[in-house]
ZANU-509614 format. One record per atom (N, C-alpha, C): x, y, z. Coordinates in steps of 0.001 Angstrom, whole numbers, padded with zeros to 6 digits, always signed. Layout:
<atoms>
XYZ/...
</atoms>
This chain:
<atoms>
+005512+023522+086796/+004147+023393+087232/+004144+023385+088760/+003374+024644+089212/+003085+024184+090794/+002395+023252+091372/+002470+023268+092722/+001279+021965+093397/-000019+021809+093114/-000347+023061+092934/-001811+023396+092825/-002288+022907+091349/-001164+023068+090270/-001999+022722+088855/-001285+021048+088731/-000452+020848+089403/-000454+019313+089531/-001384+018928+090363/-002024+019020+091008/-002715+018422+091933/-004303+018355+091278/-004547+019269+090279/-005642+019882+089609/-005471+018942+088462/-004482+018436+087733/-004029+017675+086720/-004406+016434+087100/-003911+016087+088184/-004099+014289+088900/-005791+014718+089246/-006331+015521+089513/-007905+015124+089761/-008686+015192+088685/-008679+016080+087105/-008608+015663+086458/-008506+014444+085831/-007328+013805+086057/-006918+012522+085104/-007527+011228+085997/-007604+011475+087563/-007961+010745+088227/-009862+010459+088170/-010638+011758+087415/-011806+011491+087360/-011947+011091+085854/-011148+011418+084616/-011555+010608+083299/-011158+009425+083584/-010286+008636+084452/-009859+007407+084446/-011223+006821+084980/-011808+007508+086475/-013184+006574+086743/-014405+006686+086005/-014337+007914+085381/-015617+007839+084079/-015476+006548+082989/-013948+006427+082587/-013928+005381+081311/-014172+004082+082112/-013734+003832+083288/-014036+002425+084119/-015278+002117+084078/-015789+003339+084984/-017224+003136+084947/-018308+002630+083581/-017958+003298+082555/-018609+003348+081125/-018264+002281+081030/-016704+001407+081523/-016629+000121+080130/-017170-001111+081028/-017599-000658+082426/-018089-001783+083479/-019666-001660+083018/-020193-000865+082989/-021735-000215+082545/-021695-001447+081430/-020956-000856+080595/-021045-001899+079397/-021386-002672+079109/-020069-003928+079693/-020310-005116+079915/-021191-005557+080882/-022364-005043+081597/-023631-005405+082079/-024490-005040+081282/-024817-005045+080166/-025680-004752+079109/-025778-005607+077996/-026660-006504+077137/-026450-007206+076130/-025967-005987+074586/-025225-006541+074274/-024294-005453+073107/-025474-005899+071831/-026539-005390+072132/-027413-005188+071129/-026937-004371+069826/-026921-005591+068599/-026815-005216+067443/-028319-004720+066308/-027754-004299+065266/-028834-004053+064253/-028584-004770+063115/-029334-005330+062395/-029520-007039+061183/-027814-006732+060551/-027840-005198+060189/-026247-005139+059231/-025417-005117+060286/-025162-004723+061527/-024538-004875+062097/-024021-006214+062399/-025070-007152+062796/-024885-008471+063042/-024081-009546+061729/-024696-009098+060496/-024049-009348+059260/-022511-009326+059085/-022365-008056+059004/-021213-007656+059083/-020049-008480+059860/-020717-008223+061457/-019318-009175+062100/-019785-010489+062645/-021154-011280+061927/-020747-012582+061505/-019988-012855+060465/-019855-012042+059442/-018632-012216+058030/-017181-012475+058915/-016863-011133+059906/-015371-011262+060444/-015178-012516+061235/-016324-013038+062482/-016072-013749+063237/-017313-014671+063259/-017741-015660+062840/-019363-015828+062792/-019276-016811+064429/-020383-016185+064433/-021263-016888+065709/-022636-017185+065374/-023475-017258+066080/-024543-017439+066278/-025223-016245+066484/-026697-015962+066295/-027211-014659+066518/-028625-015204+066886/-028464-014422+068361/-029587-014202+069132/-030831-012717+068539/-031794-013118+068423/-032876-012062+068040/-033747-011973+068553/-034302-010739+069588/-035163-010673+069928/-036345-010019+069468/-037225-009912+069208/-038436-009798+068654/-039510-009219+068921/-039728-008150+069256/-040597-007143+070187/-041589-006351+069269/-042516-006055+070234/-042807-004433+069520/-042840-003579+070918/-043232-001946+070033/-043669-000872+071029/-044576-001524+072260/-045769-002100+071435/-046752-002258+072689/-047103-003390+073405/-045807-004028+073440/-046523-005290+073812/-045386-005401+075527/-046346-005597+076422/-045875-005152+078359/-045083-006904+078636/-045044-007748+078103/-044221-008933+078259/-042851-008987+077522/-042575-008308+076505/-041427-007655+075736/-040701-006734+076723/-041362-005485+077516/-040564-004795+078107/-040795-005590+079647/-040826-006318+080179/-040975-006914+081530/-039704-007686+080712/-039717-008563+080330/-038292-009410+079692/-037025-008627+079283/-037583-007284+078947/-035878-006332+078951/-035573-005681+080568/-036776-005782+081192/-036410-005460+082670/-035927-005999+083575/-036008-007006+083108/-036261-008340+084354/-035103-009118+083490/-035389-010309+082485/-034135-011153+082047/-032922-010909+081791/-033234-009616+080544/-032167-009423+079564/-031630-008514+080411/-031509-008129+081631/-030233-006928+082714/-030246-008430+083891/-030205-009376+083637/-029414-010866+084811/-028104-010977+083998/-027135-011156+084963/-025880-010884+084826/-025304-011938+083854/-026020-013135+084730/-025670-014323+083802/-026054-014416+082118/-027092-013986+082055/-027736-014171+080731/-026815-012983+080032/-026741-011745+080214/-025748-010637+079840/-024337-011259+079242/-023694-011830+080102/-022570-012542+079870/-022630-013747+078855/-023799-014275+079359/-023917-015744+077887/-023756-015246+076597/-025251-014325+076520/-025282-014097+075107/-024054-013025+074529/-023464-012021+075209/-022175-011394+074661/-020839-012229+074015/-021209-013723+075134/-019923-014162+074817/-019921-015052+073482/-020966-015834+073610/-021685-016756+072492/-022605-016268+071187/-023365-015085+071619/-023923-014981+070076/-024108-013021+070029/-024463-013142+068537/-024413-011259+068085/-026494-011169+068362/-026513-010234+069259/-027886-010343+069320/-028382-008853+068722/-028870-009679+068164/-030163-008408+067873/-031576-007866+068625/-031868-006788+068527/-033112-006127+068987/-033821-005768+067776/-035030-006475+067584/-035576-006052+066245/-037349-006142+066510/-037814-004840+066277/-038633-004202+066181/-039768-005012+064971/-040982-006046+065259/-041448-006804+064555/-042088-005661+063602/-042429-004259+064226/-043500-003327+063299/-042363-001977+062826/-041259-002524+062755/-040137-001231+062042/-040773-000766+060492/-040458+000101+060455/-040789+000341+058627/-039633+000974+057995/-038231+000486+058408/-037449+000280+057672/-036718-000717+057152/-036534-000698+055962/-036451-002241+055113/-035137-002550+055772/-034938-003903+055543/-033490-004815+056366/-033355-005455+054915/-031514-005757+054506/-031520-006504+054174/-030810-007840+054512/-031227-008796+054690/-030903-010072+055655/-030556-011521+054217/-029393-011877+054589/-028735-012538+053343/-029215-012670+051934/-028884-011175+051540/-028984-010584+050152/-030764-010237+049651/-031436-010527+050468/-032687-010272+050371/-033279-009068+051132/-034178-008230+050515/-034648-006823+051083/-036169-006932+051745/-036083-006702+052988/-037712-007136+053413/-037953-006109+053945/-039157-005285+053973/-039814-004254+054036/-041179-004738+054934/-041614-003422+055188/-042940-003400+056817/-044176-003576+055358/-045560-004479+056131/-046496-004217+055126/-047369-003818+056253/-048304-002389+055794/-049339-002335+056636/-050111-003126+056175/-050854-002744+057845/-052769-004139+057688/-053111-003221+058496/-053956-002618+058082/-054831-001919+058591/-053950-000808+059789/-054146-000438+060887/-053755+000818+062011/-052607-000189+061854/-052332-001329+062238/-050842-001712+062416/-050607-002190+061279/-049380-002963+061235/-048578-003592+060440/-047653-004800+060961/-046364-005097+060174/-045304-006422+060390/-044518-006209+059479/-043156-006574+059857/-042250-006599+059011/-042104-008293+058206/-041864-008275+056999/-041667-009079+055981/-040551-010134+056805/-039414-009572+057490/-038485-010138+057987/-039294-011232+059262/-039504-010211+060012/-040321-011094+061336/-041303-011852+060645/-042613-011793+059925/-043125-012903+059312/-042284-014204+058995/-040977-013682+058358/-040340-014856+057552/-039929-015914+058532/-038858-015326+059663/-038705-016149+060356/-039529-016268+061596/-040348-016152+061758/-041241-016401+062772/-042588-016988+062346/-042349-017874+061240/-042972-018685+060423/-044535-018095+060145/-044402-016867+060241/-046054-016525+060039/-046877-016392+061793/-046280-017239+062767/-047021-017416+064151/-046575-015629+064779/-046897-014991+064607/-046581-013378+065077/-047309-013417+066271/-046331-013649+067275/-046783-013132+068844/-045344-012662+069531/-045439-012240+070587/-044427-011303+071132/-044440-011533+072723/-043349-011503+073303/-041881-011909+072652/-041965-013414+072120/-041124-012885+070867/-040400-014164+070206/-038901-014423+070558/-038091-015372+070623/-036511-015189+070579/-036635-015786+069428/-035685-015854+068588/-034943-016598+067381/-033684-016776+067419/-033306-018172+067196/-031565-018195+067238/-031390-018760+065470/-030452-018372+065585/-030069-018656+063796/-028255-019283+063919/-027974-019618+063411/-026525-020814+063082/-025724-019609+062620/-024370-020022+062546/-023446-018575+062125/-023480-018814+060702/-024531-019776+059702/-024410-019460+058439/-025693-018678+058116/-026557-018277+059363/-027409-017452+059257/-028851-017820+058632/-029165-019646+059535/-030217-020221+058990/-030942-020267+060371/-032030-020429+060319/-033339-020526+061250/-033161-021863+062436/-032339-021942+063139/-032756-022888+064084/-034031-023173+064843/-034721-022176+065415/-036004-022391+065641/-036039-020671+066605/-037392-020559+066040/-038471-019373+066824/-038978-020150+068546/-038381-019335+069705/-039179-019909+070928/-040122-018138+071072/-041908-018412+071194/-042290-017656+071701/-042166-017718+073089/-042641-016286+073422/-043026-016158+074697/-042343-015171+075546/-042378-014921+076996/-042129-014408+078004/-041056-015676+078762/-039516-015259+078504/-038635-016506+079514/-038148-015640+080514/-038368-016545+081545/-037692-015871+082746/-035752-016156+082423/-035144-015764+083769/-034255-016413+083382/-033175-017585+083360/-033959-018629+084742/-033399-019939+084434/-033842-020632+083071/-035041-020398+082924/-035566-021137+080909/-035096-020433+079616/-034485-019161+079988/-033715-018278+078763/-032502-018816+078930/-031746-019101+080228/-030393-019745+080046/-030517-021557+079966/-031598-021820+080079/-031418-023230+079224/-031302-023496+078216/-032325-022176+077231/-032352-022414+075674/-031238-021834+075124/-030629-020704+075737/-029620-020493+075304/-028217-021316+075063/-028308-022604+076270/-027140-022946+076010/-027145-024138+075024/-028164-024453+074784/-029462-025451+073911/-028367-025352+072843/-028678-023882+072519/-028341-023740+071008/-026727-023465+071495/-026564-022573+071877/-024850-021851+072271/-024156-022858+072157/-024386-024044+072971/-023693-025264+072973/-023568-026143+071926/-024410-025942+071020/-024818-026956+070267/-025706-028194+070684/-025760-028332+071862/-026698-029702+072111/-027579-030248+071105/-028005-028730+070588/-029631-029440+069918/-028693-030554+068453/-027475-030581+068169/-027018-031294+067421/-027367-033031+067801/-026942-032936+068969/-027121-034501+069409/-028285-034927+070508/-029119-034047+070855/-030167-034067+071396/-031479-033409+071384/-032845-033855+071322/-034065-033364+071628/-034096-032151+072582/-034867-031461+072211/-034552-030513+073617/-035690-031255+074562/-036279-031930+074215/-037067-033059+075714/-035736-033360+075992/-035567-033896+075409/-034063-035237+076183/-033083-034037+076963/-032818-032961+076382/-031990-031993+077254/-032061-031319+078357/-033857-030362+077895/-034871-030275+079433/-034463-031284+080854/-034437-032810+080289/-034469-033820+081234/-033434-033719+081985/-032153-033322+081192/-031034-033818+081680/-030116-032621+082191/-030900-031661+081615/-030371-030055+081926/-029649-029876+083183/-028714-029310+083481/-028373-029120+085258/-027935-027633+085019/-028201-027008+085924/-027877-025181+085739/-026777-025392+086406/-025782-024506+085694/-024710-024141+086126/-024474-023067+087719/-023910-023534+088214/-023698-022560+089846/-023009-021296+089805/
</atoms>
């Protein structure tokens, strides 16, 4: 091989090496948004906790919270490390099935809701919702709303941590200190 096709070889190998860097750094600044079987699945291999977020198409406080919270570095890193999150579409009209049960979209009139989001979002349907669920895949509690992201990384560690085991989340609010 001459200089020229070695040299052509190393720029080559030298630009797939910074494409795969780049892609696996991209990455890990992104929440590794799962789908319900997805999340299923490798809570069976490894269970954690599962973060769910709760959106629709049209609602401008859902996409301000994927613009703004869910791309903060910190929050990126929490929830990857601590729970399987989902992105789930409250008006999907494809059925999920979520521990052995099949829930399907019902229209109401021009819109609709999924059977799933009703269930755990106790019927109160507003947007954004978060939901955290236990790694045996039970309802810890629905927080509505729009969180920025010092109050998304409080609740997160609420649950991540377990606190809410031995404390109120008043009593935790109180005592909360953000990490530096």
């Amino acid at each position: 091989m001459n200089n020229k096709n070695k040299s052509v070889t190393k720029l080559i190998f030298l630009s797939i090496l910074i494409l795969f860097t780049t892609t696996n750094l991209l990455a890990q600044n992104h929440i590794k948004w799962m789908t319900w079987e997805e999340a299923q699945a490798a809570n069976k291999k490894n269970p954690k906790k599962i973060f769910v977020d709760v959106y629709t198409d049209w609602c401008g406080w859902c996409k301000k919270m994927d613009a703004t919270t869910f791309e903060d570095p910190k929050i990126v890193n929490y929830i990857n490390k601590n729970f399987y999150a989902v992105k789930f579409n409250a008006e999907q009209k494809e059925e999920i099935i979520f521990n052995g049960k099949t829930y399907k979209y019902v229209s109401n009139g021009t819109r609709g809701y999924h059977e799933l989001a009703n269930e755990l979002m106790q019927g109160r349907m507003s947007y954004p919702t978060s939901l955290y669920l236990d790694e045996n895949l039970n309802l810890l509690s629905p927080v509505p709303g729009y969180q920025d992201v010092p109050t998304l990384e409080m609740i997160l560690r609420f649950f991540g941590e377990k606190n809410y085991l031995t404390s109120t989340w008043e009593e935790y609010q109180k005592n909360y200190v953000a990490p530096k």
